[in-house]
N, C-alpha and C positions, 0 to 999 in steps of 0.2 A: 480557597477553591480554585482549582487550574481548571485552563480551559482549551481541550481540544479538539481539532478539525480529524474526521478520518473520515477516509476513502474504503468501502469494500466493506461497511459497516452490515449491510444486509444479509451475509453469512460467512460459513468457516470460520476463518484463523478472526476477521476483521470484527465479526458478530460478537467472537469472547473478549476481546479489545472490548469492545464497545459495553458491554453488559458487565467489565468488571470496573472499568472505571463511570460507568451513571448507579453502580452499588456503593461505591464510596462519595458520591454526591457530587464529581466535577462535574463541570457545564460542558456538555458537546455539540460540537455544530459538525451535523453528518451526512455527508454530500450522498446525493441521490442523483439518478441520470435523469428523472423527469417528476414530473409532480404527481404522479401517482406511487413511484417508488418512496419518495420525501412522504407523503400520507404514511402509506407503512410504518417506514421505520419513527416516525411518532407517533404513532401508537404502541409501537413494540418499546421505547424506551421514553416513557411518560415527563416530561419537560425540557429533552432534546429541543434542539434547536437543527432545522435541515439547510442545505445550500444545494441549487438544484443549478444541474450541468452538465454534458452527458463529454464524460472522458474520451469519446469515439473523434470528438471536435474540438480539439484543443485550441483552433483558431477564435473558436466561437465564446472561451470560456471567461476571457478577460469582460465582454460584453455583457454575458448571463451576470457574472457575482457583482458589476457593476451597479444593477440595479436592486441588488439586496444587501440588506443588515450585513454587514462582517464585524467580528471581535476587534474589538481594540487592539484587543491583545492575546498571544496564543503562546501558551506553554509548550503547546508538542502539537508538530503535522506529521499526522502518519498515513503514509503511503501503503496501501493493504489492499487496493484493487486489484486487479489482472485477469486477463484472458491469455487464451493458450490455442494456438491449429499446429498441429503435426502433421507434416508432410515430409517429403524429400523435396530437395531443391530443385527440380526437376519439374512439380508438379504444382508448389507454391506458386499463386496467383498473386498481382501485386497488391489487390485488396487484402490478401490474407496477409502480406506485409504492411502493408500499411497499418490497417486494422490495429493488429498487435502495437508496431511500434506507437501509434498513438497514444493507447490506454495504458500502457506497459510502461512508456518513456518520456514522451512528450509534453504528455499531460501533466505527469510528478513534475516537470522542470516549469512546467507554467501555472500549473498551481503554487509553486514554493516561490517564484517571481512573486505574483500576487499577494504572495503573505509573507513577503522575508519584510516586511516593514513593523508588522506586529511580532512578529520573530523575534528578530531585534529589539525591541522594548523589552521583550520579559525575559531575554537570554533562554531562549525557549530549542528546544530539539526535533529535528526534524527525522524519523525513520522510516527509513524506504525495505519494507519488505521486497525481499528479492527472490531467487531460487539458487539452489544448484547449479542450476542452467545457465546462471553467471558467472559460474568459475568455470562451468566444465560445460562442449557444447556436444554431443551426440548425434546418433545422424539420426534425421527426421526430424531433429528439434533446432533447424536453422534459425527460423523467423523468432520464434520467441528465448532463446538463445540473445542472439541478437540484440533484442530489447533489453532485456537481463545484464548482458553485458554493456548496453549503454548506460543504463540506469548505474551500477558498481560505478562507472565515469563521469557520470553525474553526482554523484554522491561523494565522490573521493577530490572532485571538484570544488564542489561547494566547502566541503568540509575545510579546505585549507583557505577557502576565499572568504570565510564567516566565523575562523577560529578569531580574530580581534575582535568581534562582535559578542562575541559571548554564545553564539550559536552552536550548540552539539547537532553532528550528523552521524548518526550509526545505518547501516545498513546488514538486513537478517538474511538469512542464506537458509531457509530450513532444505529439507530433504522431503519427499514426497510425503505429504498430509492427507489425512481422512477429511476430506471436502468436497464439495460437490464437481470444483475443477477435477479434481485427481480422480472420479469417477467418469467425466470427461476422456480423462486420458487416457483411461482404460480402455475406454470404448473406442477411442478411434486406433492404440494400438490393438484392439484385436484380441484383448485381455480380460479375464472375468475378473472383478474388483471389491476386492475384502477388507473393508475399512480397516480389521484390526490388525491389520499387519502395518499399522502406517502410522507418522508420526498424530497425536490426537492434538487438533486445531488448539486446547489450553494449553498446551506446551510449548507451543512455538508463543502463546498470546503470553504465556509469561515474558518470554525472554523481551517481547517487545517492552512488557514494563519493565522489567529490570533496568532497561537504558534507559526510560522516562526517568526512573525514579529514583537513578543513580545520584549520592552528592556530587554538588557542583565540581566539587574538588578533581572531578573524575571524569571521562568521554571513553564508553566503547564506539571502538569504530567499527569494528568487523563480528558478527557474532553466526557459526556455522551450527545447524542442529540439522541431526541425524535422527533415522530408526535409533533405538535404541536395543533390538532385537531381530 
């Protein structure tokens, strides 16, 4: 039985993550920003394990999991949170920078601090869902952009600093997903928003397992998904 930590377990892409692997019986510990989101998602996935911490505060986060249960050991930390504000550069406030790069960037790099020790022991993998918006940045998508493209340099970072260790880091690139983000986005560009035009959140939750569940013999490091239509 493997045992993983995810971020962003409460819906979309992180939700099917989370509900395909407590269908095959791993043990999950699934971080919630406060103790009433951590209620929820154990009840939604019945012998779950929560880790309460709110991503906004990355300073603060080393202090919270201090004083709780953490895994010995972790076969796979997946990075499946984020937030998103569209603006132009013009008009972005530095909260709405900040914000982002906290939850987006920060956090992933000090959450994975925290646990490259149980990392290490199980030669375990760490994947950082990313976007688009980290190969490519467009205008009005500075600030999370940004983040996106920090995270790709965290990840391509780490990846070469933890290949002796036995540690895999893939990082996911989908293309715009039927999620409640990408409803978001809609609305602040100004856009009426059709789920099925968009990639569906088990599609990209495959690819994340694909890199889980690759033989060891093997590390994707980069994996892009598109529409498909």
């Amino acid at each position: 039985m493997a045992t993983h930590v995810i971020t962003g377990a409460g819906s979309g892409i992180g939700a099917v993550v989370a509900e395909r692997l407590h269908a095959r019986g791993d043990e999950l510990y699934l971080f919630a920003r406060d103790a009433g989101r951590a209620k929820e998602l154990a009840e939604r996935f019945p012998g779950a394990r929560t880790l309460v911490g709110d991503l906004a505060n990355p300073d603060r986060l080393s202090w919270a999991l201090s004083h709780q249960a953490l895994p010995d050991r972790v076969d796979s930390l997946l990075h499946i949170a984020g937030v998103v504000d569209l603006g132009p550069v013009g008009d972005l406030t530095p909260k709405a920078w900040t914000h982002q790069l906290a939850v987006n960037l920060v956090s992933p790099a000090e959450l994975t601090r925290l646990l490259l020790p149980q990392l290490r022991v199980s030669k375990g993998s760490v994947v950082f869902v990313n976007s688009g918006a980290g190969l490519h940045a467009g205008p009005q998508w500075s600030a999370y952009a940004a983040s996106k493209h920090g995270l790709k340099a965290l990840a391509d970072s780490l990846r070469g600093e933890e290949h002796a260790n036995g540690v895999r880091v893939t990082s996911v690139y989908p293309g715009r997903t039927a999620t409640a983000m990408q409803a978001k986005v809609h609305q602040q560009e100004g856009k009426e928003y059709e789920a099925g035009k968009w990639i569906d959140p088990g599609s990209v939750a495959s690819t994340v397992l694909l890199a889980v569940d690759l033989p060891r013999d093997a590390e994707i490091n980069d994996l892009t998904v598109r529409p498909g239509f």
